[in-house]
Structure formats: C-alpha cells, structure tokens
VOGU-3710 file (C-alpha; in Angstrom, 3 decimals, decimal comma):
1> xxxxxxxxxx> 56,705/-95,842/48,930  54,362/-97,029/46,150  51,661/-94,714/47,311  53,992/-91,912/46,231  54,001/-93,362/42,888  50,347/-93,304/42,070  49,699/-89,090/41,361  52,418/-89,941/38,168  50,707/-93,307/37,131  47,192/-91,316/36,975
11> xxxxxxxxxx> 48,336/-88,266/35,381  49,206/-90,666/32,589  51,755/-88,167/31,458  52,803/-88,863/27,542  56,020/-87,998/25,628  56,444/-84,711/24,382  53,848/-83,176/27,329  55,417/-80,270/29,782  54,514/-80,849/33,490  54,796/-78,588/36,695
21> xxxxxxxxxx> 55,409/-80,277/40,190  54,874/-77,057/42,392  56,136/-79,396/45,452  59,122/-81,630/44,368  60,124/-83,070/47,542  62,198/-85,332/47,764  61,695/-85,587/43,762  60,249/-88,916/43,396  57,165/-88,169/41,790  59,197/-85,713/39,308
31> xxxxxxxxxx> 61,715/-88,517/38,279  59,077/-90,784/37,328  56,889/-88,132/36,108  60,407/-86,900/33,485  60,769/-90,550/32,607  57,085/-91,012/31,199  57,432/-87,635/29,739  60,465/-88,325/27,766  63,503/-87,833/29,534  64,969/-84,637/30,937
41> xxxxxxxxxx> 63,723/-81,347/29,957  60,365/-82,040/30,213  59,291/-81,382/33,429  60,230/-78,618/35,819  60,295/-79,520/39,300  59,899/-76,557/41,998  59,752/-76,221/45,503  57,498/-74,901/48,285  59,354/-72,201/49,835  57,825/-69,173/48,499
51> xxxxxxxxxx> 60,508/-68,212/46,316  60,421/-66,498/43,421  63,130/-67,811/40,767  64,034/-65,936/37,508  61,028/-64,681/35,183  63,506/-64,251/32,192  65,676/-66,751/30,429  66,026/-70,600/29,420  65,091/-73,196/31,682  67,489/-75,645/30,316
61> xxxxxxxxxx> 70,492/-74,880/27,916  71,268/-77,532/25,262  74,848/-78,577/23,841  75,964/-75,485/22,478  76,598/-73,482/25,364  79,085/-76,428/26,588  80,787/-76,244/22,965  81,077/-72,311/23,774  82,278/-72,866/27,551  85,050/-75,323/25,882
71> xxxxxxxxxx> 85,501/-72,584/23,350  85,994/-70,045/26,283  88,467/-71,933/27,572  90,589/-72,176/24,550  90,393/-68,785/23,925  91,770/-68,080/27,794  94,684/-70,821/27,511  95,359/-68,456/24,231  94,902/-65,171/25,957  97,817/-66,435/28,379
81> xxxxxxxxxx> 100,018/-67,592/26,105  100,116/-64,168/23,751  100,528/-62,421/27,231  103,691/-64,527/27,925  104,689/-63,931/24,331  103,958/-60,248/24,398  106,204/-59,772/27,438  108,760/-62,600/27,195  112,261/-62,192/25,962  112,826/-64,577/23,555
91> xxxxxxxxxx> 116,236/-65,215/23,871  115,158/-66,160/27,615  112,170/-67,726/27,249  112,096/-71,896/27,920  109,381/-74,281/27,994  108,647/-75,194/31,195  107,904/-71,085/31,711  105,424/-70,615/29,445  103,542/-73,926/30,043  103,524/-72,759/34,223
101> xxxxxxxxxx> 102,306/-69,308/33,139  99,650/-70,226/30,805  98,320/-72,651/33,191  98,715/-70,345/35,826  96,852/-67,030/34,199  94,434/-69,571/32,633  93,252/-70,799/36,117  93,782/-67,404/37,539  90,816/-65,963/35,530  88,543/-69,383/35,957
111> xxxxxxxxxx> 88,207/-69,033/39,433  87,398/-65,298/38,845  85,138/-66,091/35,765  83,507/-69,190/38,291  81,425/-66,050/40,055  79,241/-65,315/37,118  78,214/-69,495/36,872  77,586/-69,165/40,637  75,430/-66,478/40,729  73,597/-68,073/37,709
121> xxxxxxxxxx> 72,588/-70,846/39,207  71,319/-69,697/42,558  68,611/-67,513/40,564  67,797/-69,864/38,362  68,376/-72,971/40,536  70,417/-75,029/38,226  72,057/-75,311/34,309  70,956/-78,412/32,391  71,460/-79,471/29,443  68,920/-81,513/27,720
131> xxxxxxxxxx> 71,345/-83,434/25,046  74,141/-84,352/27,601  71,728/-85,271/30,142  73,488/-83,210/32,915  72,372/-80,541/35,724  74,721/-78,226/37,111  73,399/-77,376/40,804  75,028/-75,780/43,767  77,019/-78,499/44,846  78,767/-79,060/41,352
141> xxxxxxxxxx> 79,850/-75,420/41,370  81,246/-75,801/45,009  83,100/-78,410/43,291  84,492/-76,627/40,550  85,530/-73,647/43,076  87,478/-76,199/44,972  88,629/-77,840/42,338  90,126/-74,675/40,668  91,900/-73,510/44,093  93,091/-76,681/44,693
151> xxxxxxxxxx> 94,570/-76,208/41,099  95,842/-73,191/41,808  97,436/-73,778/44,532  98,913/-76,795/43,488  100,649/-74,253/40,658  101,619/-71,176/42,787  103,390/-73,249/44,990  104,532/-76,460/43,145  104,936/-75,764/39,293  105,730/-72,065/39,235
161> xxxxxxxxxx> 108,335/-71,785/41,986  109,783/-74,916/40,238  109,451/-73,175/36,890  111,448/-70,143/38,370  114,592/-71,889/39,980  114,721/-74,229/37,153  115,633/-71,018/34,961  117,521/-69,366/37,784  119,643/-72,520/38,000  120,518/-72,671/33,994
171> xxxxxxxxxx> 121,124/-69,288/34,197  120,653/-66,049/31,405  120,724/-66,869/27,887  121,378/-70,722/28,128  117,325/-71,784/27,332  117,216/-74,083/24,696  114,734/-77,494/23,507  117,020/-79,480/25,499  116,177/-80,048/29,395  119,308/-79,907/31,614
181> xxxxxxxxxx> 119,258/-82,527/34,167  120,937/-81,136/37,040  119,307/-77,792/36,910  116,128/-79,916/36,998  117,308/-81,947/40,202  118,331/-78,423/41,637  115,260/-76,697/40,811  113,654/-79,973/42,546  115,402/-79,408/45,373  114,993/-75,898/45,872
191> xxxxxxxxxx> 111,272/-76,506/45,146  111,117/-78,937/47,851  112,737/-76,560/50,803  110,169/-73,906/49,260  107,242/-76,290/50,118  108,890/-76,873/53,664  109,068/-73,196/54,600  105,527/-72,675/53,620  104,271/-75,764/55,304  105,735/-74,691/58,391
201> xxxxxxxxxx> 104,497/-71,384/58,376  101,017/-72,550/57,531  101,315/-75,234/60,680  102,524/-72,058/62,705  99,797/-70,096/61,472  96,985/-72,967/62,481  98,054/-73,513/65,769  97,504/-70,158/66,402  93,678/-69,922/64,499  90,281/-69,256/66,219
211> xxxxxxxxxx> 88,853/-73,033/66,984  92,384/-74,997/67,662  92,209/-75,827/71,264  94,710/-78,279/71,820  98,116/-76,830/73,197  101,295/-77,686/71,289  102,912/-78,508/74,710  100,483/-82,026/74,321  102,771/-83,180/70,955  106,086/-84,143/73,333
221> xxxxxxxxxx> 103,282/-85,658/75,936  102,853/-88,645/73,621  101,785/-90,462/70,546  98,122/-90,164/71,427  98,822/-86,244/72,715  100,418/-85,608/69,167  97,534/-87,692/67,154  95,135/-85,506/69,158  97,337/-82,304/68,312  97,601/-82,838/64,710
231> xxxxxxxxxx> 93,516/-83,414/63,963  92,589/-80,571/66,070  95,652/-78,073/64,101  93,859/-79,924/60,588  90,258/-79,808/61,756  89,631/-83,024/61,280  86,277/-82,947/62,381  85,113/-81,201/60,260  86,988/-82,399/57,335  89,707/-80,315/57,156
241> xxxxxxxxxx> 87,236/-77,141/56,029  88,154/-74,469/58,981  91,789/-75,469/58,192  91,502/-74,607/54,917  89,248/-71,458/55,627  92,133/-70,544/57,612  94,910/-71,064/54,914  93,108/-69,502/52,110  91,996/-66,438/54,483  96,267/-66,026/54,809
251> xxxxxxxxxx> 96,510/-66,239/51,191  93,756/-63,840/50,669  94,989/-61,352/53,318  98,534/-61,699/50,838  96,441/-60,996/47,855  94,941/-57,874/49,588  97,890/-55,771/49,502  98,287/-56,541/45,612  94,828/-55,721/45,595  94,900/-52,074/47,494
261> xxxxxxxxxx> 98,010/-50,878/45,395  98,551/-52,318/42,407  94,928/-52,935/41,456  94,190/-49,286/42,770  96,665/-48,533/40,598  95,386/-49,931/37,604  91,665/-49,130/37,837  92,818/-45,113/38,698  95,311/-44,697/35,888  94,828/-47,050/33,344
271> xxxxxxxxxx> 91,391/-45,302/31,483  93,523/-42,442/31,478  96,332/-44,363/30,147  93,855/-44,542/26,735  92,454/-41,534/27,339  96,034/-39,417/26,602  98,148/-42,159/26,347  100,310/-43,509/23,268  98,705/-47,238/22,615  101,639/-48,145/20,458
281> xxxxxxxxxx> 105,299/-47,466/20,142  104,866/-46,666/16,323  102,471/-43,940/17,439  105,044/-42,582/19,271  108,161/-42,686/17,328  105,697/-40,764/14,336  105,691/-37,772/17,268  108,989/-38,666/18,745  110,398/-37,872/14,586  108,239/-34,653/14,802
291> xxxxxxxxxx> 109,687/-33,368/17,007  112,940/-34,117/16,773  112,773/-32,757/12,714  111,505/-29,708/14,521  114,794/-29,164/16,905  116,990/-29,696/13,762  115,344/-26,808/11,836  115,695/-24,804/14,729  119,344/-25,737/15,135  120,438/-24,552/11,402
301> xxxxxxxxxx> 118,477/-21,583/11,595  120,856/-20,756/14,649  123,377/-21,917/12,428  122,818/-19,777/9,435  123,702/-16,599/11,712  127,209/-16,978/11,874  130,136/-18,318/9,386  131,570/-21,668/8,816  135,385/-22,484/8,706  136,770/-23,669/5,752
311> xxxxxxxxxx> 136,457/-26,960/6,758  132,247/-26,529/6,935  132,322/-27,043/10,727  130,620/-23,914/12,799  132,911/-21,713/14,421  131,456/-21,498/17,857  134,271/-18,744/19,150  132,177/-16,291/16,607  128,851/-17,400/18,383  127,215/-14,898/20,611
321> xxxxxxxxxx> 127,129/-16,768/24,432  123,057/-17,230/24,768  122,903/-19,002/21,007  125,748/-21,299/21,882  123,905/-22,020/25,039  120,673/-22,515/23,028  122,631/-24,858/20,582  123,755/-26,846/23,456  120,514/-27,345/24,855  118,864/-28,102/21,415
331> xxxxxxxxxx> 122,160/-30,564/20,799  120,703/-32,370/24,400  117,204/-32,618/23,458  117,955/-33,842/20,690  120,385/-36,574/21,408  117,739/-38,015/24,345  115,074/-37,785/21,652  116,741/-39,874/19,390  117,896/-42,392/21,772  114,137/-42,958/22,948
341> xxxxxxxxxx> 113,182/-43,206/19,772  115,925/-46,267/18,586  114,327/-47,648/21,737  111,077/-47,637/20,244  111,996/-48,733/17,045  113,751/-52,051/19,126  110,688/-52,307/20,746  108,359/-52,038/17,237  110,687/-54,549/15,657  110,586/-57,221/18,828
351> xxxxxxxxxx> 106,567/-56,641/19,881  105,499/-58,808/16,914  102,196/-57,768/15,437  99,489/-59,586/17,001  99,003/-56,905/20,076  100,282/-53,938/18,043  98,134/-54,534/15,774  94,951/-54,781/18,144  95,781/-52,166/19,900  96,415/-50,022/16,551
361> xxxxxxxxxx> 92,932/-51,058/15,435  91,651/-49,396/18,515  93,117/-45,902/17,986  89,738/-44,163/16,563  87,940/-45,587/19,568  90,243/-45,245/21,910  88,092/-41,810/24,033  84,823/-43,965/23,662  87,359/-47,117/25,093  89,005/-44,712/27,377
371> xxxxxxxxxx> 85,373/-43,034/29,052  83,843/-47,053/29,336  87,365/-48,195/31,289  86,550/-44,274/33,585  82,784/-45,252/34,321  83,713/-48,536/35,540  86,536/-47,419/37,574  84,364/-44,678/39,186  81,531/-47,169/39,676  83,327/-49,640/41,529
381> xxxxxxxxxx> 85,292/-47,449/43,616  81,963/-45,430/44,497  79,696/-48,721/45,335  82,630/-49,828/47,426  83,044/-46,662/49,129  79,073/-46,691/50,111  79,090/-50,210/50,948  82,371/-49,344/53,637  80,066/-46,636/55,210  77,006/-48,316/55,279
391> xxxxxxxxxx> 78,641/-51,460/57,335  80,303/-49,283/59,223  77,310/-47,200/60,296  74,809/-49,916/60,367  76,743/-52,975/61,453  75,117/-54,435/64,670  78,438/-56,581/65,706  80,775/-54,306/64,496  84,589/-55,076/64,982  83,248/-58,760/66,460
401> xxxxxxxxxx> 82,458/-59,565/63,005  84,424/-57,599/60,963  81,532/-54,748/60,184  78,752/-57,750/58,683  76,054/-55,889/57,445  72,678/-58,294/57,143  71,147/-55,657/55,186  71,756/-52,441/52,949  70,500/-49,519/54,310  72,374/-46,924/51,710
411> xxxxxxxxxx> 72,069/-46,950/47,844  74,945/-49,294/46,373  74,816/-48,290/42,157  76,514/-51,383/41,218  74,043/-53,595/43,069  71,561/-51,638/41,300  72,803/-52,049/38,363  72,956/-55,569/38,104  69,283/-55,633/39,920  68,023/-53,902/36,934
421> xxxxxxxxxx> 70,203/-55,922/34,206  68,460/-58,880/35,256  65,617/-58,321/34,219  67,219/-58,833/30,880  68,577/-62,067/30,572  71,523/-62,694/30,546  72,835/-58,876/30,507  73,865/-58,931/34,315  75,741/-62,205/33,951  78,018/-60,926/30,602
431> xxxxxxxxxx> 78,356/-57,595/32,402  79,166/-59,507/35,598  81,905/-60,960/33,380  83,500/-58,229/31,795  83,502/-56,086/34,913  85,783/-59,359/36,338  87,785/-59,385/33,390  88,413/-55,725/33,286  89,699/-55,503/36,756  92,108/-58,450/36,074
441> xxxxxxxxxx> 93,336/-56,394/33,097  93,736/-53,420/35,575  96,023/-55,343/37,923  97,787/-56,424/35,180  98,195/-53,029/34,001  99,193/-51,800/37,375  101,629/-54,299/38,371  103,624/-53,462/34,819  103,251/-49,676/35,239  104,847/-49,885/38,675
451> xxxxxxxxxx> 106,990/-53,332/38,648  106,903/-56,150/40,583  107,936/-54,605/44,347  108,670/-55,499/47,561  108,882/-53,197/50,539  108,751/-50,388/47,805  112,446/-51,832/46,438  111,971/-52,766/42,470  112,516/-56,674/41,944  111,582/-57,110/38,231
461> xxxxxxxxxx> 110,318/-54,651/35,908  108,046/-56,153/33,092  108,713/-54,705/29,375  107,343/-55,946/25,821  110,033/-58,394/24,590  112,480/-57,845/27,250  110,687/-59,342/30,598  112,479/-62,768/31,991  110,678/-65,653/32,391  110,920/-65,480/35,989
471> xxxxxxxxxx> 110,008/-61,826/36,029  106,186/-63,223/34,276  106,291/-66,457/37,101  105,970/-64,230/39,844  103,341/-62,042/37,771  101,453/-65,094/38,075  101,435/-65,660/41,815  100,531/-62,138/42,215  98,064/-61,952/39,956  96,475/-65,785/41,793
481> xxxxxxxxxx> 96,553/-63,970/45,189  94,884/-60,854/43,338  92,609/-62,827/42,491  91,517/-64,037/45,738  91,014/-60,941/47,305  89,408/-59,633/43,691  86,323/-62,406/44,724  86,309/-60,972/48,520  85,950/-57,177/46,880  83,215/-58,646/44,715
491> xxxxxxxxxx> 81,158/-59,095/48,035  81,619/-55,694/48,822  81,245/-54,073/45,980  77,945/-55,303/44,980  77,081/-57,404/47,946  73,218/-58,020/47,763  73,501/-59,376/44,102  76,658/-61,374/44,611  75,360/-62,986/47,357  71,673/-63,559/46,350
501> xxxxxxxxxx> 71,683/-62,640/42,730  68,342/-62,000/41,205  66,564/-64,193/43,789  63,172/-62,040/45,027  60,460/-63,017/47,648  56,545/-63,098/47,357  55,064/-61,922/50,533  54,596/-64,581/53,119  51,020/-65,848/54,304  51,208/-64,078/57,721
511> xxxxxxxxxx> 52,319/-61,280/56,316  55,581/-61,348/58,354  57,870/-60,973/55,254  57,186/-58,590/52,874  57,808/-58,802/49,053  61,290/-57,841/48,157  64,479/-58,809/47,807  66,631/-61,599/49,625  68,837/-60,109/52,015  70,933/-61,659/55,390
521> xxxxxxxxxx> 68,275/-60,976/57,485  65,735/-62,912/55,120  68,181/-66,148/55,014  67,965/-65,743/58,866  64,350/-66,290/58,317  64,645/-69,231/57,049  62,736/-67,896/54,042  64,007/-69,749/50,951  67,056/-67,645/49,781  69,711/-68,902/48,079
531> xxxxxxxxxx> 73,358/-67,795/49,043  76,092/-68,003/46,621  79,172/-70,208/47,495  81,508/-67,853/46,742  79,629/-65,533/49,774  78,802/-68,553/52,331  82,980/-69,435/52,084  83,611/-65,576/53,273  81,065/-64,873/55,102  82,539/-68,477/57,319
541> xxxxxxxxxx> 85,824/-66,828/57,547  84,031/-63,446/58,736  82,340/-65,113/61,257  84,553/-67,577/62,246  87,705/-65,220/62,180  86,937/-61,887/62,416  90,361/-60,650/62,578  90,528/-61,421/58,822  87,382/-59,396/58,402  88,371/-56,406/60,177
551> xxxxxxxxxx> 91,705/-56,600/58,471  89,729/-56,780/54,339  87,420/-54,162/55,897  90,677/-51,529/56,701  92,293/-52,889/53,343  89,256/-51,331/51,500  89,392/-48,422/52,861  93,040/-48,071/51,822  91,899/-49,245/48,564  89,556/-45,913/47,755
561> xxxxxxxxxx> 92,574/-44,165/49,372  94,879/-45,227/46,760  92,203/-44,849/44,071  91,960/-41,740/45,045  95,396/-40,184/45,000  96,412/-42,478/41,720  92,984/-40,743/40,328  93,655/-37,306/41,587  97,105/-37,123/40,187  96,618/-38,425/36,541
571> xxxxxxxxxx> 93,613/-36,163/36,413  95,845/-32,821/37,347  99,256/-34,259/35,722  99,415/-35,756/32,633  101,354/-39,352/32,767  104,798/-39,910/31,178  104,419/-41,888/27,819  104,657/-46,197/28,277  108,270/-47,445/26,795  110,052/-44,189/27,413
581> xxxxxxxxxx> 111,312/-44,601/30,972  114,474/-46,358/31,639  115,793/-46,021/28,090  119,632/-46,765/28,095  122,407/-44,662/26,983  123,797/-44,804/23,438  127,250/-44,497/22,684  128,527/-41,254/20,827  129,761/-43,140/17,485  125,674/-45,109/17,879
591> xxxxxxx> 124,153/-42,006/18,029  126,407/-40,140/14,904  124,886/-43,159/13,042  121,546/-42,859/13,815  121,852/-38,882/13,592  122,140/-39,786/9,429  119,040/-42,397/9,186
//
C-alpha cells in the first residue's frame, strides 16, 4: 500500500543515519527505510513480541568471519585427512579411500559443528554480513542441516560402502595410481545390492511407522490402490518430512548404541588416558629401555655367582634351583620387553611426525590437558544424569511421549553454564564448540581403544600405520551415526539452552508471564520464543513417535551406566599402555639380533 510508505518518506532518513523499527511487520517500511539509509546494516528491524534478544555482541558480522568459516572448513577437510594418514597403512591405502573418508569425517563434524550457528541465530535472530549483502535466518540454517544430512547420507551409503568393496575386490597390497576396471564394476555392483537391502528395509520399516494408514494388502488391489499405498508409506502430504523423520529416527536409534558404549567409553577413560597414559611411543620405548637395562644388570649379577665353562657360556648344572628359576623368569621378561619395544620402534618409524610431534609438544601440559578432558566428562555425564531424573519425575505424559519435560524443575550445570557464558559474547558459542568437538574426539578415542565390534566379536582393530582402508570406512559410518545421536544427547544434556539459547522474556502486560527464561511451556504461550531447528526436528519425532523417545530416554540411562563402570575402573586400575597389546611374536634368531642393538 502507498500509505505504508509515507512514515519512511517523512522520516527523511539520510545515508550514514542508524534507525530502529520497534514493529517490522511485514518489513516494508524497514526495506525502504535500509535503502534511503544506505543499504544493509543500517537499520535494525525488530518485532513486537516482547522478546528480549541478545544484549551482548555484533549486530551484523562483515566479510571476515565468512573468510574464517571457509578457513574452518579447510582446516576440517585437513583434520580428516591427517586422521586417515595417521591410521592408514600405506602400503594399503588407495585413493578413492581417503577421498570417501575425508569427505565423510569432514561432514561428520559440520553437522555437529551446525548446532553452535543454530543456536546463534535464534538469540540473536539472524547473521548478516554487511559487505556480501547476505542474512543468515532460521530457514537458511534448516537448509544447511538438510543439506549436510542429505550429504551424509548420500556418503554413508553410496560413496563409502563403494569405497570399501572397491578395495575388498582388488584385494591386500594391490593399491596403486591406476584404477582397476572390473573391481570398479564389482564394487558397483555390490554397491548397488547394498542400496537395495537398505531400501527395502527402510520401506519395511515405513509401513510399519506411526501415521501410515494405508494397508499393504491395497498395493495387489490396483494401480490406484498402489499409487495411494506408496504416497501414504512416503508422506507425501506432507512432503515427504514424517518419512524422513522416520528414517533418520532409525538411523539415530543405530547411532545410539555407538553412542552408549563407545562414546561412554571415550569420555570415561580417555582424560585418564593423559592423565597416566604414555602420549607417544618414543615415551615409552625411553621406559620400555629402562627397564629392560635394569633386568640385564640383575641377570649378570646372578651370573657372577657361579663359574663359566671354558667356552664362557654359564654352567647352569652348578646353579642353585631358585636362581636358575629366577634367571628364567628374568630371561622371559626380558624377551617380551624387547619384543614390545621393536614394536614401538616400527611404530615410531611408520607414525610420521606430524601427530607425534603434537602430541610430544603436549607432554608438560598433559595433567592441566588431562583435568580439562575430566571436568568435561564429569559435567556432561552429571547434567545428563539430572536432566534423566528430572523428566522422569516431572514429565506430565510420561512413556506417551517419551518422558518430554516442558520445563526444568532440577538444577542442570551445563545449562547453567552456558546461561552464564552468554552473557559474554561469544564465550558460550566457542565453548558450545569445543565441548562438540571434544566428544567427537572421545568416540574416536573409544572406538580405537576397543575396535570396531559387532555383537562383542572384534571386526577391525584400528592401529597407527597399520589400519586398512576399509577398517577407517566403517570408522566413518560409525562415527556419522554417532553423530546423530551426539545432536539428540545435546538436547538432553543442556536442554533449555540448546533449545532456546540465550533468548529471555520481559514480563508481559497482564502480568501473566513473568520475566525469565524461554522454556516449553512459554512457546506454548505463544510468547515469542524461538526454538532451535535442531530441537523442533526431535522434539517432532518425540511427539510423533514416541517409541523412539522412550527408546533415547533408556539409551541414556545406559549411557551414565557405562560411564560409570568405564570411570570406576580406570579410577581403581590403572590402564594398560596404548601400542602394547597385540604385539606379535619374534623369532628366536630376531630377537638374538636385537638382544645386541
């Protein structure tokens, strides 16, 4: 309307002024005002609703923060590939692996690293950047989510599994530059039949999800009858969206047992792992040499007790019965010392430098490292053991919505944490960060320290320099389901601020709504709360399925089980050094040689 028009044409607003519009609705009046104010930037349109946004940090963000996003993502696509290098064994190693695994780790961390940006821009209500003219709202970062697990997807089920029959195919020790035809047709192939079996388990799976009303028995009816079938098993609608709830809510549920044990795992037993611990294998061949110097002393001092023939050999006949059975046993130590430590020195000679070297730079702050990696551990697993009993307490649906709490009634620290970081800008979002990226690195840690299972049988085991290709594929698609589950646990771990972030309320003019925080029972209000995407996807599937809730709800529970035993145990027992487990026999000429170095 051109009524609409006339507030902006009699402000007479001038380049280079800064202009509030307290009630920017639709947003007319604020797109003209920006445009005689001199482009984006300039004015800062706000709503109505009572809400109180952000106090703290930049309205607008200009083109460096893109240049260190794009940065960020370099640095990820070369965080994967010195993983793959760490672990791979060259002689095994062939393209088409390492490309699927960065891509796959790389992706694997954006979608967890997406949760930060989300929360962002619900309590600030948007990112834009004044140079490149762009505003990243709500709806761009439901984009990106599915956008990266459409991605990801797309990999754990299409480039990886192709990845790992196309070395299965060529077989050990036969990578090279060149790319083998056949084995690529085969691995096609196999791909292909892969696909099948998990389409028709997914189609199994949706005929039999909450929503799907039309009976299977209807497909043989007719053409019409199967039409009808097929949109109702696809929700088509509704677009598709309960459909895909449905599938990612499967993949999730797969995620969640990576999550309760090998996560568990990791966040119990890796901060002692630096605690006690020996970062490097040169750390521990130095004690390894120590000790083995020390068994050899103690051997000729036996020795010297007794004569020698006349060839210099000892005369064991003349040896009293409990020294020869002491110079046995000193013999046997010694032997399985040395062989662990010519394992070592393979493993110091084929680690390269780059993480040996980082971790080696470490060493003098390895307790201060060590008591960080504890705190966090013991803050997560606490704020997700008080969030379990709060919803399970306070729940009002209970088991018909998987345990939904609309609001905390019991302290959570980490929500109070991250409340208080806030304030602070942008503390709570770089903590946010490094709490996601530490509990990746757990489940990484936890799914090498115990292999890569199933149905407690060992499949792969995953060692520095001597891991196969396909042993670090399947790493991936653990680590991508993980991952899903990781952004589920986020919810429940600190579920006020990743749901509503920093978002507070002024009191309302009847006085029905006190000042506080946004919680559930606010949104319900309709009061003017933001909800994360990340939370309004879940809290869907909670809602909509609540078998899937009840099911995450138990699997947390078994989580701080886990935790608790893995935690127990490492605090009581002291853990069995990294690289000196399955160390394979030497031969008795190999270890005369080595006896002399």
């Amino acid at each position: 309307e051109v009524v609409s028009m006339v507030p902006a044409v009699l402000l007479q607003g001038g380049r280079g002024l800064r202009i509030l519009d307290l009630c920017a609705a639709p947003g007319m009046k604020s797109l003209q005002l920006l445009d005689a104010a001199g482009g984006p930037g300039a004015a800062r349109p706000g709503g109505a609703d009572g809400r109180a946004r952000r106090g703290a940090g930049p309205a607008a963000m200009d083109v460096y923060p893109w240049l260190i996003l794009g940065g960020a993502m370099l640095g990820l696509l070369l965080l994967s590939f010195v993983v793959y290098h760490y672990f791979a064994d060259p002689r095994e190693s062939y393209a088409l692996a390492t490309a699927a695994v960065v891509l796959s780790l790389t992706v694997s961390i954006l979608c967890a690293m997406l949760i930060p940006v989300d929360i962002y821009v619900i309590s600030a209500g948007g990112i834009t950047a004044r140079s490149l003219h762009v505003t990243i709202s709500k709806d761009h970062v439901r984009t990106a989510y599915l956008a990266l697990f459409a991605s990801l997807l797309v990999l754990a089920f299409g480039l990886v599994p192709h990845a790992y029959f196309y070395g299965e195919e060529r077989g050990a020790g036969a990578f090279d530059d060149k790319v083998d035809r056949r084995s690529c047709v085969s691995a096609f192939r196999s791909t292909a039949l892969f696909l099948g079996l998990v389409v028709f388990l997914l189609a199994a799976s949706l005929n039999f999800r909450p929503g799907h009303t039309e009976s299977v028995d209807g497909v043989w009816a007719g053409q019409q009858q199967a039409a009808r079938w097929v949109g109702d098993l696809l929700d088509a609608e509704h677009s598709g969206l309960n459909a895909i709830s449905f599938s990612i809510a499967c993949l999730t549920f797969c995620g969640v047992v990576g999550w309760v044990f090998y996560t568990a795992y990791g966040m119990a037993a890796m901060p002692f792992a630096w605690l006690r611990g020996k970062q490097s294998a040169a750390e521990q061949r130095q004690d390894l040499e120590v000790t083995i110097a020390s068994i050899r002393e103690k051997c000729r001092a036996i020795s010297a007790r007794y004569p020698s023939r006349e060839d210099g050999s000892l005369d064991l006949s003349a040896m009293k019965a409990i020294d020869r059975k002491e110079l046995n046993r000193l013999q046997r130590e010694q032997k399985s010392l040395m062989q662990q430590n010519y394992t070592l020195q393979e493993i110091e000679q084929k680690a390269g430098m780059v993480i040996p070297r980082l971790l080696q730079s470490f060493v003098p702050f390895r307790w201060a490292i060590g008591m960080g990696m504890l705190c966090i551990s013991l803050l997560v697993a606490v704020s997700l053991l008080l969030t379990l009993v709060d919803r399970l307490l306070h729940s009002d649906c209970g088991w018909r919505c998987g345990f939904t709490l609309k609001e905390r009634r019991i302290f959570n620290p980490a929500d109070d944490v991250f409340l208080r970081l806030s304030r602070v800008f942008p503390m709570d979002f770089m903590v946010l960060g490094i709490l996601v990226l530490y509990i990746f690195a757990a489940s990484v840690f936890g799914i090498v320290s115990l292999g890569i299972r199933v149905l407690c049988f060992s499949v792969y085991a995953l060692r520095a320099r001597r891991s196969l290709p396909q042993a670090l594929l399947v790493l991936c698609n653990v680590l991508s389901y993980i991952l899903l589950a990781l952004c589920m646990a986020l919810l429940t771990i600190a579920p006020d601020y990743t749901t509503f972030g920093s978002q507070s309320l002024a009191a309302s003019a009847d006085g029905s709504l006190p000042a506080g925080r946004c919680t559930l029972a606010r949104q319900e209000a309709r009061s003017g709360c933001q909800v994360s995407v990340i939370s309004t996807f879940f809290t869907r599937i909670a809602l909509a399925m609540p078998a899937f809730s009840v099911a995450y709800f138990f699997a947390n529970w078994a989580y701080i089980t886990v935790f608790a035993c893995v935690f127990v145990r490492c605090l009581l027992f002291e853990e069995k050094q990294p690289y000196l487990d399955d160390v394979p026999e030497c031969e008795e000429e190999e270890m005369g040689l080595l006896s002399f170095s």
